[in-house]
C-alpha positions as CSV (number, residue, x, y, z in Angstrom):
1,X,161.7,11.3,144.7
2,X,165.5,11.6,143.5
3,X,164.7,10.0,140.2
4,X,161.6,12.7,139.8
5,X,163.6,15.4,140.6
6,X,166.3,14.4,138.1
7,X,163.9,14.0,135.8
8,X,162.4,17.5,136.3
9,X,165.9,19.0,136.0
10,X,166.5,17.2,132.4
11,X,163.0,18.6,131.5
12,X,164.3,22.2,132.2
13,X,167.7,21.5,130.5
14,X,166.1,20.2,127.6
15,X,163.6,23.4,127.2
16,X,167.2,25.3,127.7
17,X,168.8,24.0,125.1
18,X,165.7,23.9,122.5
19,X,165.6,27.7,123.4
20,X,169.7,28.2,122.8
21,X,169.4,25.9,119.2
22,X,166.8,28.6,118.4
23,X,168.8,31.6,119.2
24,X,171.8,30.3,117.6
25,X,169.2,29.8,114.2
26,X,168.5,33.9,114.8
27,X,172.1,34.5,114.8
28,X,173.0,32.9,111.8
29,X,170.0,34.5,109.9
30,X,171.7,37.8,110.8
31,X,174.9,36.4,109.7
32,X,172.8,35.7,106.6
33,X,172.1,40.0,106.2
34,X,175.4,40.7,107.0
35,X,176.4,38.5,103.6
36,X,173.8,40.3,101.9
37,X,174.8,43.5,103.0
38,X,178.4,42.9,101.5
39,X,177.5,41.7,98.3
40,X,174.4,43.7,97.1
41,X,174.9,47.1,99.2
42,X,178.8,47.1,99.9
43,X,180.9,45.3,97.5
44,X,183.5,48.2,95.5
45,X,181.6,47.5,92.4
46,X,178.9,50.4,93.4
47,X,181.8,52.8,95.2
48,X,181.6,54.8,92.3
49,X,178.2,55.4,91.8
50,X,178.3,57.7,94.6
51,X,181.1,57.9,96.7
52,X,180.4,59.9,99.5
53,X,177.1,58.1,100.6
54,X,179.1,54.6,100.0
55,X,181.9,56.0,102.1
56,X,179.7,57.1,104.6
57,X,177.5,54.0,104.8
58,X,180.3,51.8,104.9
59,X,181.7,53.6,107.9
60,X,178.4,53.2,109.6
61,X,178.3,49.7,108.4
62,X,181.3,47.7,108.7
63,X,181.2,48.7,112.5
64,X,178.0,47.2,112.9
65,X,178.8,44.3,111.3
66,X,182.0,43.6,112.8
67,X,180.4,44.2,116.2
68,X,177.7,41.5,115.2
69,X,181.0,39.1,114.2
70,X,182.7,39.6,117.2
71,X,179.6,38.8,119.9
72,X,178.5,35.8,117.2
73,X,181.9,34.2,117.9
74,X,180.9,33.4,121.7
75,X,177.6,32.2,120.6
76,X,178.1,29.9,117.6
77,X,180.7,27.5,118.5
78,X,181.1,25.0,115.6
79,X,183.4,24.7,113.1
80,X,180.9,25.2,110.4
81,X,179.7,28.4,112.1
82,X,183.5,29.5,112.3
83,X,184.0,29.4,108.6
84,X,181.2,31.9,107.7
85,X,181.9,34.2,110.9
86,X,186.0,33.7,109.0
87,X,184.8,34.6,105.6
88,X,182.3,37.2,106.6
89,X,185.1,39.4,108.6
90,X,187.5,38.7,105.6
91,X,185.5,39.6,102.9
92,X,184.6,43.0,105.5
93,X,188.3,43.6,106.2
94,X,189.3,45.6,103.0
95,X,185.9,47.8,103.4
96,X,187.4,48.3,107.4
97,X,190.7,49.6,106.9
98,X,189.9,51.8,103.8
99,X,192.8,54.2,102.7
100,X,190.5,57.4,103.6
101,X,190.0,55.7,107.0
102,X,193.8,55.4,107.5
103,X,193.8,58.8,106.3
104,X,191.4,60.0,109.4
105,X,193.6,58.2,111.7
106,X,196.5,60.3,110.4
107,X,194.5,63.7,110.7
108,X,191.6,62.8,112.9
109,X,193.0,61.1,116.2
110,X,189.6,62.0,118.4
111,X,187.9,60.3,116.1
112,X,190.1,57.0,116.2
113,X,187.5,54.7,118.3
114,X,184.7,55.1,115.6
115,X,186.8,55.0,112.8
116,X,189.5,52.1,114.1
117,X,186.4,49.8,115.8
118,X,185.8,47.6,112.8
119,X,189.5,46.8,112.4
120,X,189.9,46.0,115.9
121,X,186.6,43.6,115.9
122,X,188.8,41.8,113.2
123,X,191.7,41.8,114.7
124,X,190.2,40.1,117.6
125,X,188.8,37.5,115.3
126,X,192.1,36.9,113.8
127,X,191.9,39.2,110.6
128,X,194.9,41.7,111.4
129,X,196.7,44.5,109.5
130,X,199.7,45.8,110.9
131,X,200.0,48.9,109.4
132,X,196.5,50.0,110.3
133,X,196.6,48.9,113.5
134,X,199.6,50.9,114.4
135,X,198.5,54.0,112.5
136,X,195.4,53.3,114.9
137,X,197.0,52.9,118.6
138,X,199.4,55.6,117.9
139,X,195.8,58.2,117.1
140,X,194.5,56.7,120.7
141,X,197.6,57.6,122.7
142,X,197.5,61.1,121.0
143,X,197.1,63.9,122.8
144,X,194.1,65.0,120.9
145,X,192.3,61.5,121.3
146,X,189.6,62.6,123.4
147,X,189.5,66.1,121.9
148,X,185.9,65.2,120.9
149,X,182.8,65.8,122.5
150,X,180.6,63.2,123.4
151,X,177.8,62.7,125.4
152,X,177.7,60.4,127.9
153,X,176.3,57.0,126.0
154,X,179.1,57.7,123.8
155,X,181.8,58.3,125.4
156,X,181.1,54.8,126.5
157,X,181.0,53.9,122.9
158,X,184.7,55.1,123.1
159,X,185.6,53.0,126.1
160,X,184.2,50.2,124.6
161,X,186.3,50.4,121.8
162,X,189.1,51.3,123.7
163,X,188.6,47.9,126.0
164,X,189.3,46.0,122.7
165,X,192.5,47.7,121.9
166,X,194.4,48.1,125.2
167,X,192.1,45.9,128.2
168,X,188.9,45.9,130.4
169,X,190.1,48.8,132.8
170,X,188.6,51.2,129.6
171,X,185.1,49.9,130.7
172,X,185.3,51.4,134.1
173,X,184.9,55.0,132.7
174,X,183.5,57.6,134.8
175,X,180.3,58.8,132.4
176,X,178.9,55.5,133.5
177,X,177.6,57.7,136.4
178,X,176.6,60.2,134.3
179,X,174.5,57.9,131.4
180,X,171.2,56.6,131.8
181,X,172.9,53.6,133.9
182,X,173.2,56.2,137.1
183,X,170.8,59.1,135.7
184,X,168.2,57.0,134.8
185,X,165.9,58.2,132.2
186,X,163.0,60.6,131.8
187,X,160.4,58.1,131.1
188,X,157.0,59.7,130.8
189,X,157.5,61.1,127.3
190,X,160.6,59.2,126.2
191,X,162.4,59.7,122.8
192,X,164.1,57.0,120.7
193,X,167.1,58.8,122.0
194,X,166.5,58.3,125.2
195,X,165.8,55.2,124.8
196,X,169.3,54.3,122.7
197,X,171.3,55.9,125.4
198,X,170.3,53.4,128.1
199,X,170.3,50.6,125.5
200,X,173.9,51.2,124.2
201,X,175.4,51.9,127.7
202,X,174.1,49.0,129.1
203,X,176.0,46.7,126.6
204,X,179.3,49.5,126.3
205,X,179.7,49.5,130.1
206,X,180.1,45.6,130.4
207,X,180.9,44.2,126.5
208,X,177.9,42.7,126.4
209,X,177.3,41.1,129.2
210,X,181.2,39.4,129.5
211,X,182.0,42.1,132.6
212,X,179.7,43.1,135.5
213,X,178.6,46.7,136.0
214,X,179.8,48.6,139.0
215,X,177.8,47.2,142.3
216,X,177.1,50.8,143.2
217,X,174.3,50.6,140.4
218,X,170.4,49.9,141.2
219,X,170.2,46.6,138.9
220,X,166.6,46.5,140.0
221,X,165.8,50.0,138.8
222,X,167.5,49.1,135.1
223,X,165.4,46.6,134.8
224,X,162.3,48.6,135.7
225,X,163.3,51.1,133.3
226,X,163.8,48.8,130.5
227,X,160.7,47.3,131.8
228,X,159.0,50.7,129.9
229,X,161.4,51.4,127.0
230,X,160.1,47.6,126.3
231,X,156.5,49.3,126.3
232,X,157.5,52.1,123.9
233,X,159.0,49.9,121.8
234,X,155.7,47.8,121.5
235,X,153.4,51.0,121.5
236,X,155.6,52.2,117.9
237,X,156.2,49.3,116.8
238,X,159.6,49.5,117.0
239,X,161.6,46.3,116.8
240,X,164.8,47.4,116.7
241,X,164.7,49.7,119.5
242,X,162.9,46.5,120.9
243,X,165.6,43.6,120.1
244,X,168.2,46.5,121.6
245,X,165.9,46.5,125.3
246,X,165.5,43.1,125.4
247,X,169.5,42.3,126.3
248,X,169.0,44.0,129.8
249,X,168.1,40.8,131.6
250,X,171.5,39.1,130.1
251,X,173.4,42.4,130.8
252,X,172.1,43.0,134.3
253,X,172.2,39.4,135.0
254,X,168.6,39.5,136.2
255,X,165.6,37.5,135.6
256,X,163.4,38.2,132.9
257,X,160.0,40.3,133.5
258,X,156.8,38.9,132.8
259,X,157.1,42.6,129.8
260,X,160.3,41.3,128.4
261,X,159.2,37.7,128.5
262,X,156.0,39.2,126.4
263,X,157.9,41.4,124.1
264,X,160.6,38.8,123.5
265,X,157.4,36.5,122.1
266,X,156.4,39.2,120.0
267,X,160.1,40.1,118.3
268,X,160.4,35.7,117.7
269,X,156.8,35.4,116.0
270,X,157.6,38.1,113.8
271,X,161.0,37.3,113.1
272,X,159.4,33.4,112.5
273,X,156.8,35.2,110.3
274,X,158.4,37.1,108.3
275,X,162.3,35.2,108.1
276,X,163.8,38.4,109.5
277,X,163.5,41.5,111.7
278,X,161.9,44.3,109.9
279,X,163.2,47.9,110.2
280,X,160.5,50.6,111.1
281,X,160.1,52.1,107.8
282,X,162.1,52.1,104.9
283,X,162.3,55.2,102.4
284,X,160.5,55.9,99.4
285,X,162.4,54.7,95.8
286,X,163.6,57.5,93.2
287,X,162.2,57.9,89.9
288,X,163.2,55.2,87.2
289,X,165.0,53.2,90.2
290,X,166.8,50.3,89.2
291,X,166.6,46.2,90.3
292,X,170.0,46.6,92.3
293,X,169.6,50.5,93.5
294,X,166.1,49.1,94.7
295,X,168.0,46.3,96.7
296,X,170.1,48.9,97.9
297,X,167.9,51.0,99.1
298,X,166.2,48.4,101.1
299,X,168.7,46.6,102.1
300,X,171.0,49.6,103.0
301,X,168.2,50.8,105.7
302,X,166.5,47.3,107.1
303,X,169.9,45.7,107.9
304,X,170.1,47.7,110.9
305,X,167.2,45.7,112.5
306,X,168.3,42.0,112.1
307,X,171.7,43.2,112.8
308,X,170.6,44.6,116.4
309,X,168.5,41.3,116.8
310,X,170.9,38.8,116.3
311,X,173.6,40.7,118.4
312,X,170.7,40.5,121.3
313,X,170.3,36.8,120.1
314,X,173.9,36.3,120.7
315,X,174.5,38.2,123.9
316,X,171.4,36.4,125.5
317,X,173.4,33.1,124.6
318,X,176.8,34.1,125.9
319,X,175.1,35.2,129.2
320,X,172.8,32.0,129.8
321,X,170.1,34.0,129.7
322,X,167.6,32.6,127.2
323,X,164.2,34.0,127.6
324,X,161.4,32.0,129.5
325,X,158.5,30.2,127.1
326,X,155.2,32.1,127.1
327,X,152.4,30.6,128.3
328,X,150.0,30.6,125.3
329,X,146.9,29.0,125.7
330,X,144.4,31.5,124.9
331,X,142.9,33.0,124.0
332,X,142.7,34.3,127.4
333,X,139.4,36.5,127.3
334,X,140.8,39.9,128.6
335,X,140.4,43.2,127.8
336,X,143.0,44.5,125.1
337,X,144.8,47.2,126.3
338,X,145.2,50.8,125.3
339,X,148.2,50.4,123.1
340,X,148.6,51.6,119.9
341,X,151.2,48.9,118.3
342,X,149.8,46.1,116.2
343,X,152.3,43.4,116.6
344,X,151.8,43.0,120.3
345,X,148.3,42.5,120.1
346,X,148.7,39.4,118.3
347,X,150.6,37.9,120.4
348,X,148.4,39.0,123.5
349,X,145.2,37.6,121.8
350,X,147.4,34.1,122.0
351,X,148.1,34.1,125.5
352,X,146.6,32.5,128.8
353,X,144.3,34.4,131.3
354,X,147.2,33.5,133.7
355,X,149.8,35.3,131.4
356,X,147.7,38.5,130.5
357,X,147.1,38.9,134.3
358,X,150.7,38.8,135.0
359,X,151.5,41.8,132.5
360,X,149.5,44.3,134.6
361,X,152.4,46.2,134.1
362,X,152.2,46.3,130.8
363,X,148.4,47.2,130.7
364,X,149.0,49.9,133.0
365,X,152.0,51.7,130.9
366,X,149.9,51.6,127.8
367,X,147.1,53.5,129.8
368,X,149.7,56.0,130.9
369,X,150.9,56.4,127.8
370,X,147.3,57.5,126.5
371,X,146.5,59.7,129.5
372,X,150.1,61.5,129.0
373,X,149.4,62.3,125.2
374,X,146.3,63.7,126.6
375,X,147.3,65.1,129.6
376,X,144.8,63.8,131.3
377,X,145.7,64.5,135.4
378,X,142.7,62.6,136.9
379,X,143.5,60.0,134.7
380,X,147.3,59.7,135.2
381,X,145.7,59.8,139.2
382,X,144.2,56.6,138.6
383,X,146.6,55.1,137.2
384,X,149.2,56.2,139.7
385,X,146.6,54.7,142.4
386,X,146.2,51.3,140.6
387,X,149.7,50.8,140.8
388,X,150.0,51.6,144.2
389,X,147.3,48.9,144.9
390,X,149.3,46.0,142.4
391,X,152.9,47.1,144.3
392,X,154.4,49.0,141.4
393,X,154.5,52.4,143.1
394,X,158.1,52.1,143.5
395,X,158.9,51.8,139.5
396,X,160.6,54.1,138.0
397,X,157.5,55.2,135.8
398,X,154.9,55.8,138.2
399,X,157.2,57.3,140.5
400,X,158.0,60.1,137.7
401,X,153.8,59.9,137.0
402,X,153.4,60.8,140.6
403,X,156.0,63.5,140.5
404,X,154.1,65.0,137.4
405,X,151.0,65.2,139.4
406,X,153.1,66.9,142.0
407,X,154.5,69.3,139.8
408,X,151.0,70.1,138.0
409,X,149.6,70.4,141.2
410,X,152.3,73.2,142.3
């Protein structure tokens, strides 16, 4: 009996680490855009071309990248890996502290943790600069350095920041109450928006994973709820709102859903597929566009994506929380359901019987989703009623279904 059960256990281990070996291959594909990034979209070469839109991509940019840098390094342990991750925050470093963003530190102080987050990424991976960094601390101990409005999510953003700078007492900020992570969200007819601002507190609020949040939080009910931004995503085909949902389990320390299990299967086979995570639309070229402005232009919007994706990759690494394999022996003969995505259903067509039962959850959303668009009440009655009968009445999205019926009924 021991030897079976230690056998068992190696089994499991073995799955684990074939799952990590993968993640860590998604992470350095997006280490992979980030080089691309740098030398087709920001390398000083094309600064002149048009300055403003370079300055104000690079801005948005190097933060992202730097963020990506910064979780990687917990994730990708080897000296080889160390080496890129070195000359990757290098080569970003001169594009991180440029002289009009020492300039905004100067003038700008409530702006410091969006302009100073890049440099203190580097920083933390040991690329420093003095003089920026002091110019930088000074603008967050100015009086003026929250004299910014934010809402909630980013104010977060701000903390998170912060945390890096000075220590992890910045995460325990009080708009955590005030942010999806104690608001919740309004799920029925969700936005991208909406969506982002649980999806970037949940990782502000605990960097990533690394800190827990505060126990008076419903880690349950976050799952839940990312549980249907999940089903969004899939419904739009969105797979960088998608990648960005799929860290709740790590961050919330929870297990994974049968819905995030299913749309983590569907983000891998199309990031297999295609070699990277696609963004969900990319805009339309000029007239008499050249090679490199075309490379630009693509490159500049669908770096976003694999960027969010291997962040996620990395975070679920650092956690220990690699997703569970899918059961996919299918095809498993059950009705498609009602969504409107085309990536998911590929995926669904592959699974078992036993794995499209267990996404009941999933099935159900979708049919909400349709019955909302058409505001269909005896519909959305149904619906609420079959989820009652499965044990999902207490989720966040029928709940709020229910309440609509309430409200339509007053």
């Amino acid at each position: 009996m021991d030897h079976a059960r230690d056998q068992s256990v190696q089994s499991v281990q073995s799955v684990e680490a074939v799952s990590c070996d993968l993640l860590r291959d998604h992470v350095r594909s997006a280490l992979q855009v980030a080089r691309l990034m740098l030398d087709e979209v920001l390398d000083a070469r094309f600064r002149e071309e048009d300055p403003e839109q370079y300055l104000q991509l690079a801005i948005k940019a190097c933060g992202e990248l730097a963020m990506l840098l910064r979780v990687a390094k917990r994730a990708l342990p080897s000296d080889e890996d160390a080496s890129v991750m070195q000359g990757l925050a290098h080569d970003l470093a001169p594009l991180a502290r440029l002289p009009h963003l020492y300039r905004l530190l100067l003038v700008r102080p409530s702006r410091a943790p969006m302009y100073a987050m890049a440099h203190f990424c580097l920083t933390e991976l040991g690329v420093p600069d003095e003089r920026f960094d002091r110019a930088a601390r000074l603008a967050l101990a100015s009086s003026a350095c929250a004299a910014n409005e934010r809402i909630p999510y980013r104010l977060l953003d701000a903390a998170w920041t912060r945390h890096i700078a000075l220590d992890d007492s910045e995460l325990q900020h009080p708009a955590i109450g005030l942010s999806p992570l104690g608001a919740g969200v309004d799920l029925l007819e969700a936005t991208t928006e909406d969506a982002y601002a649980l999806t970037h507190a949940l990782p502000y609020a605990t960097d990533f994973g690394r800190v827990p949040l505060p126990q008076s939080l419903d880690r349950n009910r976050l799952l839940l709820i990312a549980d249907a931004l999940a089903v969004k995503a899939l419904d739009e085909d969105d797979l960088d709102l998608l990648a960005e949902v799929l860290m709740a389990p790590a961050i919330l320390r929870m297990d994974w859903t049968p819905t995030l299990t299913f749309a983590w299967d569907v983000l891998e086979r199309v990031w297999m597929e295609v070699g990277f995570v696609p963004c969900p639309g990319i805009p339309p070229p000029a007239s008499n566009e050249t090679r490199t402005q075309a490379v630009r232009r693509v490159l500049g919007t669908l770096y976003h994506t694999p960027l969010a994706a291997g962040v996620c990759c990395a975070t679920l690494i650092a956690c220990h929380a690699a997703p569970p394999l899918l059961e996919c022996e299918g095809p498993g003969g059950m009705q498609l359901p009602p969504g409107k995505g085309k990536l998911w259903k590929v995926n669904w067509e592959k699974c078992s019987r036993e794995t499209q039962e267990s996404l009941n959850f999933l099935s159900l959303a979708f049919s909400l989703r349709r019955a909302v668009d058409d505001l269909d009440f005896a519909r959305i009655r149904e619906i609420v009623q079959s989820a009652a009968q499965a044990g999902l009445v207490e989720h966040p999205l029928f709940l709020q279904s229910l309440e609509l019926l309430e409200r339509a009924t007053a």
